[in-house]
C-alpha positions in Angstrom: 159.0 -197.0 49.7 157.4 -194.4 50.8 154.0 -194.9 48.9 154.2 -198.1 50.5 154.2 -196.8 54.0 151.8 -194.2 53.0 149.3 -197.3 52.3 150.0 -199.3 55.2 149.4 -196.5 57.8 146.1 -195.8 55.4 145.0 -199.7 55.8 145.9 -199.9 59.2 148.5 -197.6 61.7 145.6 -194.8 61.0 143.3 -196.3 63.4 145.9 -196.0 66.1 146.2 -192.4 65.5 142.0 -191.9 65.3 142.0 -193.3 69.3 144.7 -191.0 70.2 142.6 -188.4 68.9 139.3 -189.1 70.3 137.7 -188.7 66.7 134.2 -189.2 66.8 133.5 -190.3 63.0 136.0 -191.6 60.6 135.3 -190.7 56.8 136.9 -193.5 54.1 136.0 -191.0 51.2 137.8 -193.0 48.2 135.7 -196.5 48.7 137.6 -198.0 51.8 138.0 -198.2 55.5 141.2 -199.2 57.2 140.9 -203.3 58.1 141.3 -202.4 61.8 138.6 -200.0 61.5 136.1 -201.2 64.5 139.1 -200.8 67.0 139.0 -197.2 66.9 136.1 -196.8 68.8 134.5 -194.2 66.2 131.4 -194.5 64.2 132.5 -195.3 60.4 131.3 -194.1 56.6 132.7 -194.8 53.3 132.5 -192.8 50.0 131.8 -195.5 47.6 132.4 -193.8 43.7 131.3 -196.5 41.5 131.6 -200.4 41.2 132.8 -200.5 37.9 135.1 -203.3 38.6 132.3 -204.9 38.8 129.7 -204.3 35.9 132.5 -203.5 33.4 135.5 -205.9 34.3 137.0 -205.9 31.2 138.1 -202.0 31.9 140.9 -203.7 34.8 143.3 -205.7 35.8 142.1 -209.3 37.2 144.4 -208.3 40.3 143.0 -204.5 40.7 139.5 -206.3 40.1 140.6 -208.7 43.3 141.9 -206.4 45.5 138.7 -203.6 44.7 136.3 -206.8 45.3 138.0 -207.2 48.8 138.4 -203.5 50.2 134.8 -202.3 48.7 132.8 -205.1 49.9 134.5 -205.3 53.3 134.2 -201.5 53.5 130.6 -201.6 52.2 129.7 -204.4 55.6 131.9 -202.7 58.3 131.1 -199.0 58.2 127.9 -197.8 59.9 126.7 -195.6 56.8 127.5 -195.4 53.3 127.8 -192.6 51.6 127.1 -193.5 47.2 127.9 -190.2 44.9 124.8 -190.8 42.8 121.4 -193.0 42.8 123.0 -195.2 40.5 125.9 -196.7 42.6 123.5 -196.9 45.2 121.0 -199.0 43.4 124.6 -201.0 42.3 125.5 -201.2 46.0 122.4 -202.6 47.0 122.6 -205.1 43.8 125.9 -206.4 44.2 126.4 -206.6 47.6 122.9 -206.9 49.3 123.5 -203.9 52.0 120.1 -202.3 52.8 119.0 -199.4 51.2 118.5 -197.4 54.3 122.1 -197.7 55.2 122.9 -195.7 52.1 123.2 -191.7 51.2 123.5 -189.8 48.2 125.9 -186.8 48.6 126.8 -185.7 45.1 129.3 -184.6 44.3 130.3 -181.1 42.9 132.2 -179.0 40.4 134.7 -176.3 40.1 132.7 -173.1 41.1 135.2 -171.2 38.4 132.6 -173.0 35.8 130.5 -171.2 36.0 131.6 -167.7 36.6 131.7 -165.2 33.6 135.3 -164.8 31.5 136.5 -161.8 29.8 135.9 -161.5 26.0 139.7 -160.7 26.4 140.3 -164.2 28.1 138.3 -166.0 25.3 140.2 -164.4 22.6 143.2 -165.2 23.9 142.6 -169.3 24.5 140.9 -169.3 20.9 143.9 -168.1 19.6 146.7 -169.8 21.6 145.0 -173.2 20.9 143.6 -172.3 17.0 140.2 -173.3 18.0 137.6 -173.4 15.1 134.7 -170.4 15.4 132.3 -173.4 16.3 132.9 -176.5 17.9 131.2 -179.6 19.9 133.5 -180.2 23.2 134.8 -183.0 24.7 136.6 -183.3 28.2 137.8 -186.3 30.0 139.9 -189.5 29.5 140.6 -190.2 25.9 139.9 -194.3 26.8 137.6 -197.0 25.9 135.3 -196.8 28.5 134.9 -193.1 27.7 133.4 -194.3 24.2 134.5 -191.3 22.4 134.6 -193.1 18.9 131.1 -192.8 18.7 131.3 -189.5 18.0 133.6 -190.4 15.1 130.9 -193.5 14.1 128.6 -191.2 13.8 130.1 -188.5 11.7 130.8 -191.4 9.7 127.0 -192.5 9.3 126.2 -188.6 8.6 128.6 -188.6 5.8 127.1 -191.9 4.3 123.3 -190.4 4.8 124.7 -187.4 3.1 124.3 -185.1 5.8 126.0 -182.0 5.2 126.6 -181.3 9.0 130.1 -184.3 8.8 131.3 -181.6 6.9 130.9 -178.4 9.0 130.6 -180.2 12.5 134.0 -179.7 14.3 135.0 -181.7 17.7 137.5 -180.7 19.9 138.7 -183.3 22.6 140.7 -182.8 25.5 142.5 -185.3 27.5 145.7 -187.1 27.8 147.1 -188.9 24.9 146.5 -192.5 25.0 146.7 -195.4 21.9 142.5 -195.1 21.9 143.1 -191.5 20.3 145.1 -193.0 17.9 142.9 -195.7 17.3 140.4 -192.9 16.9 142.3 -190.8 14.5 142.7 -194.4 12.3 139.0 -194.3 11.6 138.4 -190.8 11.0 141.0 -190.7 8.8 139.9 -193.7 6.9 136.2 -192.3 6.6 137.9 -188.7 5.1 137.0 -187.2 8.2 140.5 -186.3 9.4 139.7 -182.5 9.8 136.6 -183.4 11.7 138.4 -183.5 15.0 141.4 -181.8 16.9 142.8 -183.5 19.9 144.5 -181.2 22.7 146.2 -182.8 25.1 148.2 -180.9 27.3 145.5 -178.1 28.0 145.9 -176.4 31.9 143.0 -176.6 33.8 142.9 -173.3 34.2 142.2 -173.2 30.4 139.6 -175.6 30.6 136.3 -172.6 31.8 137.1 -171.1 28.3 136.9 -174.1 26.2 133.4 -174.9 27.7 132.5 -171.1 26.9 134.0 -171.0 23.6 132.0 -174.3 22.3 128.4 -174.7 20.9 128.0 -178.1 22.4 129.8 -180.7 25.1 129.4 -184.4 24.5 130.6 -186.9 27.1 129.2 -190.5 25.5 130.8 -192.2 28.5 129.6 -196.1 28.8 129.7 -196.0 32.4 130.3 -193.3 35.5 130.1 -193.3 39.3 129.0 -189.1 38.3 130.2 -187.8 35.5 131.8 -184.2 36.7 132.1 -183.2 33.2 128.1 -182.8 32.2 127.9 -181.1 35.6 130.9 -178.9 34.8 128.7 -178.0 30.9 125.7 -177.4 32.7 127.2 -174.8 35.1 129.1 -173.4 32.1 125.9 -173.3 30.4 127.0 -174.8 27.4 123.8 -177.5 26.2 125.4 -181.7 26.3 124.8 -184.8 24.7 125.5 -188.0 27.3 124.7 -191.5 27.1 122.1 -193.6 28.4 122.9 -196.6 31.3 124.7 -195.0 34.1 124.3 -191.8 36.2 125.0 -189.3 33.5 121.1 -188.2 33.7 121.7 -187.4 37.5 124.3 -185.3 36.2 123.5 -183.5 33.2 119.7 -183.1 34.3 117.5 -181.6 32.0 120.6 -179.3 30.3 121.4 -182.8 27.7 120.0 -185.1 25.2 120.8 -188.6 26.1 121.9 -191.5 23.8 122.0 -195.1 23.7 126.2 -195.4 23.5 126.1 -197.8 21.0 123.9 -195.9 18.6 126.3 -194.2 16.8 122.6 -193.1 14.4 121.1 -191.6 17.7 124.5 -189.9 18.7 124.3 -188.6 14.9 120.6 -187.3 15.3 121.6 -185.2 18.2 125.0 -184.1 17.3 122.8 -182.4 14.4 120.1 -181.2 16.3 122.4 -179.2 18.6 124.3 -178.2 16.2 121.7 -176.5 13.9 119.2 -175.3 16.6 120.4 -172.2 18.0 117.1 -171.9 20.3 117.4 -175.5 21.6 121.1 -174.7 22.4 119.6 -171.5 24.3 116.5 -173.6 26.1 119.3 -176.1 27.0 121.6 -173.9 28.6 119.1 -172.5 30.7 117.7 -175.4 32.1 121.1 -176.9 32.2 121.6 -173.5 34.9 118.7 -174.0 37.1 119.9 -177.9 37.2 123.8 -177.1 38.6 121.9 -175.1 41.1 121.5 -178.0 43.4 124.9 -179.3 43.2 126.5 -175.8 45.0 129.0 -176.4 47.9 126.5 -175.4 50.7 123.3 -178.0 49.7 126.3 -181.0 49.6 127.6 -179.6 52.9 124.5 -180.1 53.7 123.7 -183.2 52.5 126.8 -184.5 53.9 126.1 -182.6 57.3 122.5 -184.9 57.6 124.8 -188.4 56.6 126.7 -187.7 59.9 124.0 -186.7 61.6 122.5 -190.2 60.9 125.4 -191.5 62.8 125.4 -189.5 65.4 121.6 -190.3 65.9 122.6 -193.9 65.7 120.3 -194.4 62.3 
C-alpha cells in the first residue's frame, strides 16, 4: 500500500507540495512528470533514459509498453526542456515523438569515481582469490538477459573453435550479474559446443567488489543490443581496462575511442576482436589510454555543468 501511495503523490499530490514551496524548476529525472504538472507554476524538465519500449518491444510487457507510451510522450510535450542521457535517445526522441531538436539536452550521465581510483596489490589478491578468478580473463558486467546479448560471446567462441582457433581454448570469460534462466540458456550452449570451462558466472558479487574485477581483467565486453548509456563501457574506460561493445545504440558515446565495436549479431566479428584483444598486449595498452582521456569528460563537475546550462535554458526562457 504504501508503494501505491508513494506513486500517487509522485503522479500527482507532488505538485501541491512544489507550490507550497515556491520551487522554481521541477526535475522528472526517471522519464516523467507528474499529470498535474502545469499547475505548479514552475518551469518543467524530464530525464528521458531511453525509448526502448519502443524500438525493442518485444523486451516488455504489452501493459508496461502502454503505460511507458503514455507517461513518456505526455512528459516529452508538457515539460519546457528535455534533458536525453546520450545523442542517441535524442535523435529517438525527435524520431518517435516529433519534439524539436532544440528543446533537447544531452547531460550524460556518469560513473562511480571509485573506478577509476588505484587498488592495493593486497586488495587484488584478495578478490582473485576469494572468487577463484583465472590469471586472465575477458569481463563482463550487467544484466545476464536477452537484451544484453551476452551469448554472443559464447557464439563466437563457438565459431573460434570450429575455425580452429586456439584462443576458444585459452580465452576465459567471467560474467557478473544476477542469475536469470538466459544464463542458463547460456550455459546449455557452451556446454553443448565443449566450451563449459570457457565461462564462470558470479552472481552475487558486492559492488564494492566490482573496481577489482575491472582491474583484475584483460578485457570488458558489454555486446548489449540496445542502451539509453551503457554505464558499464564508461565504468572500463575509467578503470582503464580496453572493451569490446556493439554497434546500433549509444555504446560508442560511451566507450569512446577505449573499444572495438561489433555488429551484435556477428558472432565472427565479436570472434575477430575477442582475439585481437586478447593476443595484443600493446593494443590493450593504446586502448586503455585512450579509453582514460575519454572518461575524462564524463567527471561530476563537466555534467554539473552541463546540467547547470539545461536549467539555465529555462531560466532564460529558451
Amino acid at each position: 500500500i504504501w508503494r501505491r501511495l508513494r506513486s500517487a503523490w509522485r503522479v500527482l499530490g507532488v505538485t501541491k507540495d512544489v507550490r507550497r514551496h515556491g520551487i522554481d524548476i521541477f526535475h522528472g529525472l526517471s522519464n516523467e512528470l507528474p499529470l498535474n504538472i502545469r499547475r505548479a507554476g514552475c518551469k518543467s524538465i524530464v530525464t528521458i533514459h531511453d525509448l526502448i519500449f519502443i524500438s525493442h518491444p518485444q523486451y516488455y510487457h504489452p501493459i508496461d509498453r502502454w503505460i511507458y507510451g503514455y507517461k513518456f510522450k505526455r512528459a516529452c510535450r508538457m515539460a519546457d526542456r528535455i534533458i536525453a542521457v546520450s545523442e542517441y535517445t535524442k535523435r529517438e526522441i525527435i524520431r518517435n515523438y516529433g519534439t524539436p531538436a532544440e528543446k533537447i539536452d544531452v547531460v550524460y550521465q556518469g560513473c562511480d569515481p571509485v573506478f577509476s581510483k588505484e587498488i592495493a596489490r593486497e586488495t587484488l589478491s584478495e578478490v582473485k582469490e576469494r572468487y577463484r578468478l583465472p590469471d586472465r580473463f575477458i569481463l563482463y558486467v550487467g544484466s545476464i538477459e536477452e537484451r544484453k546479448n551476452l551469448m554472443v560471446v559464447a557464439r563466437a567462441l563457438a565459431a573460434m573453435r570450429n575455425d580452429g582457433n586456439r584462443d576458444a581454448e585459452s580465452i576465459r570469460m567471467v560474467a557478473v550479474g544476477r542469475h536469470t534462466p538466459y544464463e542458463d540458456k547460456i550455459k546449455e550452449f557452451l556446454a553443448g559446443n565443449g566450451l563449459a570451462d570457457s565461462f564462470t558466472f558470479h552472481n552475487n558479487v558486492p559492488y564494492a567488489d566490482l573496481p577489482a574485477f575491472y582491474r583484475l581483467s584483460d578485457a570488458f565486453v558489454y555486446p548489449s543490443r540496445i542502451e539509453g548509456f551503457g554505464i558499464p563501457l564508461l565504468e572500463a574506460a575509467s578503470a582503464g581496462i580496453p572493451a569490446i561493445g556493439c554497434t546500433g545504440s549509444c555504446l560508442e558515446e560511451a566507450g569512446g575511442k577505449g573499444a572495438i565495436y561489433t555488429d551484435p549479431d556477428d558472432e565472427r566479428q565479436m570472434a575477430d576482436a575477442l582475439s585481437l584483444l586478447w593476443n595484443d598486449a600493446g593494443l590493450r595498452r593504446r586502448m586503455a589510454d585512450e579509453g582514460r582521456i575519454h572518461a575524462e569528460r564524463f567527471t561530476d563537475d563537466r555534467l554539473l555543468a552541463d546540467l547547470m546550462k539545461a536549467y539555465g535554458k529555462l531560466s532564460a526562457g529558451c
